[in-house]
N, C-alpha and C positions, 0 to 999 in steps of 0.2 A: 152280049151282056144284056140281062134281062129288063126290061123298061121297069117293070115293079121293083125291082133292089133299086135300079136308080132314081125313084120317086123317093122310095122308102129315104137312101140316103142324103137327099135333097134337105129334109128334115133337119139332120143335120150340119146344113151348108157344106155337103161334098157334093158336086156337080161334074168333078170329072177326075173319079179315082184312077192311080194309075195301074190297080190291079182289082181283079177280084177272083177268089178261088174257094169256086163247092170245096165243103170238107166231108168227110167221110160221115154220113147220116147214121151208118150202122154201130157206130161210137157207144149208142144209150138205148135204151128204151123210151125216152119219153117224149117220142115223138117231132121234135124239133129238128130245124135244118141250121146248118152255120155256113157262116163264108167268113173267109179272112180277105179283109179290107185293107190296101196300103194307098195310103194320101198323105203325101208329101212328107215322104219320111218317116211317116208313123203306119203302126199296124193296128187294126182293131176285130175286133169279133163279132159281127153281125149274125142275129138270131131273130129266125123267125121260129114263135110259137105254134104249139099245137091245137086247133081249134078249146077252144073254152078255156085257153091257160093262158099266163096262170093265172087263178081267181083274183077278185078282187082286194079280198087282204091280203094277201101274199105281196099284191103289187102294192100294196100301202107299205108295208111295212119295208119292202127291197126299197121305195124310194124314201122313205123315212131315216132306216136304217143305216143301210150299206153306205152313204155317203158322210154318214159321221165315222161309221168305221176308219174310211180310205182316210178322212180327214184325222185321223188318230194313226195311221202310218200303219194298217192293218192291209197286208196285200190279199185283195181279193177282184173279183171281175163285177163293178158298179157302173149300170147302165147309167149313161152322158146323158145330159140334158139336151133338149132336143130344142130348137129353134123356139117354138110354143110351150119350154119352160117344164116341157114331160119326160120322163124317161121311159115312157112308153108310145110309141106312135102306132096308127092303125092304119093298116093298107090291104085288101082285098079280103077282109074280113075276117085276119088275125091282127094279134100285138105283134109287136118285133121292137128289140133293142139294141143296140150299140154299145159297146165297149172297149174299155180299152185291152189288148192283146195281154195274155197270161205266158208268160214264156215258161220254160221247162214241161217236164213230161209226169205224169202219174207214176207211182209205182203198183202195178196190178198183178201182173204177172210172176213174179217173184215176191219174196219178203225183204221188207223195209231195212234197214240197218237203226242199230240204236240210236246214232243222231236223228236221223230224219224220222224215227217213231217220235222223239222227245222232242222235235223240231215241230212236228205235228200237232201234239197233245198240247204244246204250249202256243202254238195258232189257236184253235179248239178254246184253253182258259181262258185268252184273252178276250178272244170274243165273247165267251157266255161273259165276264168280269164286267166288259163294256156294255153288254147291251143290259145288265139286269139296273145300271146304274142309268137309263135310260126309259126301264118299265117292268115294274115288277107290278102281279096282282096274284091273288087268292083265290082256286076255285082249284074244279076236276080236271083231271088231264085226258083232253079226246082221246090219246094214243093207246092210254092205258086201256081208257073202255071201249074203245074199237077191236084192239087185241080181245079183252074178256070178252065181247061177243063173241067176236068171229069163232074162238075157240069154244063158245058155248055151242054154237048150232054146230060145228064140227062134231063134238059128243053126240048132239041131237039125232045122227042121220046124213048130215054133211058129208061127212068124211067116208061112209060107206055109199053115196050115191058117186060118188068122184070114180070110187073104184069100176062104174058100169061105162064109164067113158073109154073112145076109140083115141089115145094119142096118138096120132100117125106118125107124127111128127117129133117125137119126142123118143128120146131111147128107155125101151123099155124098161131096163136095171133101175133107174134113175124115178120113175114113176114109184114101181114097189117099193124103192126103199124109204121115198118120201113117206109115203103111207103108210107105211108098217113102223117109221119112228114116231108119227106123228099120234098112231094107235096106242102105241106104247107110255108117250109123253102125256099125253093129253090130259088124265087125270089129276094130276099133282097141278100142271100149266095152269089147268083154267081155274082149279083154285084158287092160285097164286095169283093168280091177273083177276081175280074178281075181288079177293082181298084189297089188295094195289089200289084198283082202282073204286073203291069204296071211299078213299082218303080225300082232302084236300091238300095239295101242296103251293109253293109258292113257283110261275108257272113266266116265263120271259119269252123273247122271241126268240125262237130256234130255227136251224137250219130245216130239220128233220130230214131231208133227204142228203146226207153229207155222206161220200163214199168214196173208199180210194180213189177211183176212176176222175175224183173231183179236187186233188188235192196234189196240185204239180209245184216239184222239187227241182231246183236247179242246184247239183251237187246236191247237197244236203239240206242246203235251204228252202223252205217253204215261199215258192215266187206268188204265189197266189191260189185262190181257192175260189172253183167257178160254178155256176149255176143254184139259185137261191130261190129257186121259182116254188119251190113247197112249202117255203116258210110262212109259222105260225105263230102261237102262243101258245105253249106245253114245257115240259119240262126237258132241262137240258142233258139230261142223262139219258136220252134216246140219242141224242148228235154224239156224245161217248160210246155208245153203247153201237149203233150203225159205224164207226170208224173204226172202231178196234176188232168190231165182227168181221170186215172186211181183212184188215191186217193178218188176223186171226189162221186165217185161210192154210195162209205159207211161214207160219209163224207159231208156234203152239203158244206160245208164252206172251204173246201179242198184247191180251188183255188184259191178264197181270202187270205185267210191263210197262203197257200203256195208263194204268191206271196211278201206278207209281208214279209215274211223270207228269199227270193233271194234279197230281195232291201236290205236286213241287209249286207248283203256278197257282194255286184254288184250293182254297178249303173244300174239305170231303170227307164224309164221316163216313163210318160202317154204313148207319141206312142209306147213304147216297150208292155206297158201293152195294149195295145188294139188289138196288134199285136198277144198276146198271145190268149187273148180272143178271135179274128176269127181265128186262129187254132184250137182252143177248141169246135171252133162250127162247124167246116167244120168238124173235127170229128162226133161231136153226130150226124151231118147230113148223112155225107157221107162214114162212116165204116161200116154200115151196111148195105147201098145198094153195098159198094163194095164186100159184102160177098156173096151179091145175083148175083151179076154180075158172080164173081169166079161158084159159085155152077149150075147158069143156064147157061147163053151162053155159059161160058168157061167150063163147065163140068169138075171141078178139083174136083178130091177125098180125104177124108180127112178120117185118120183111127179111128180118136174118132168123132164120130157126135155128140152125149154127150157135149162132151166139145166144140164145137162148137154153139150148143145151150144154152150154159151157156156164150158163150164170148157175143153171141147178148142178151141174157136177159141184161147182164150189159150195154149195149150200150146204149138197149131200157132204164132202169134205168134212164138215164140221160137225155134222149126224154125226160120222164116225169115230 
């Protein structure tokens, strides 16, 4: 047992767990390690962070946030306060947190069923419902204009220096097709995303990174919904728009579907719905040249390439 986790736990007065057990790191991409913790009858979720995560508002707003949620009977995974009152401690020069255990499993692999889509969507209402009556403000949405960039330099020359990179690693079908939809897409896209994001809207704390893989179902029921480490202030039809792309996948009718059952829970107008829709597309167009960009210019290494080529078959999936 490693003397760091039992420092780290100490923090929160455990000094002598009766278990602790690595979990599988290859789970995500975003770099984090977990262990499942059992003290004294209870189980929890120890996470240690990835160098520089997660930033400093994120961590504001997860400790702001999330525990007015849990305290509204909203099940999701909210880092415990720590001995000094933090729900963030720092030990060998990351964060790390503690939480309590999320039971049930994701569904990734297959397609959801109607309860657990609507089971889903109305986790998802509630929360944007809650959190805008906690802070709403007026201004631009990062996401929209990060999108309109990215897709402008891609027009620029982008998108044809990608094609001079060696993926070794990567299956070749899956590179050309990225590229050849994203050639195709691209025009209409970044208009659309430069328009969008020209606007002000009214803009709350979102997940942004909310993904199947994040959203576990016991039977049908949504037991909890984990990792919150990307949230911001933006608009919450990207966390719609990221959940029902996923759904999407094994599901044709996913985001239709799903979107029916956020309007049951949440008002939602045509612009709201269209707004999702070019989320939805700025994804299938541009998640997987941005994984070409990570892998080539930026030379970032990733320990399962496996599973990396399984995130872009699903991506491409929706290409088609």
């Amino acid at each position: 047992m490693s003397n760091l986790i039992i420092r780290v736990l100490q923090h929160y007065d455990i000094h002598q767990p009766d278990s602790i057990v690595s979990l599988d790191a290859g789970r995500g991409f975003s770099g984090s390690t977990l262990w499942k913790v059992s003290h004294q009858g209870q189980e929890f979720c120890l996470k240690r962070w990835p160098a520089g995560k997660p930033k400093q508002r994120a961590r504001q707003l997860i400790s702001q946030v999330l525990p007015e949620l849990v305290g509204h009977g909203i099940p999701l995974a909210c880092p415990l306060v720590s001995g000094k009152s933090q729900r963030f401690v720092v030990e060998a020069n990351s964060y790390w947190d503690l939480s309590g255990w999320v039971p049930g499993n994701p569904v990734v692999e297959h397609a959801v069923n109607a309860t657990q889509l609507k089971n889903a969507m109305r986790w998802l209402a509630s929360y944007h419902q809650f959190v805008k009556g906690m802070h709403q403000e007026k201004g631009w949405s990062t996401s929209l204009s990060y999108r309109a960039k990215f897709a402008a330099q891609l027009q620029q020359g982008l998108l044809q220096q990608l094609r001079a990179y060696d993926y070794a690693d990567l299956q070749p079908q899956l590179v050309s097709q990225i590229l050849d939809n994203a050639q195709d897409a691209l025009p209409t896209l970044t208009g659309a995303l430069q328009r969008a994001s020209r606007q002000q809207y009214l803009l709350t704390p979102v997940i942004s990174d909310i993904w199947s893989d994040h959203v576990f179902f016991e039977q049908d029921e949504v037991s909890g919904v984990i990792d919150f480490g990307a949230m911001k202030i933006d608009l919450p039809h990207l966390d719609i728009a990221r959940l029902l792309g996923c759904y999407q996948t094994h599901n044709e009718s996913a985001l239709e579907t799903g979107l029916a059952y956020y309007r049951e829970f949440q008002q939602f107008s045509d612009q709201d719905r269209r707004l999702v829709e070019l989320y939805d597309q700025a994804y299938v167009v541009l998640a997987g040249v941005q994984w070409l960009v990570w892998l080539g210019p930026e030379r970032r290494v990733f320990s399962d390439m496996n599973q990396v080529n399984r995130r872009l078959k699903r991506i491409v999936q929706r290409e088609s």
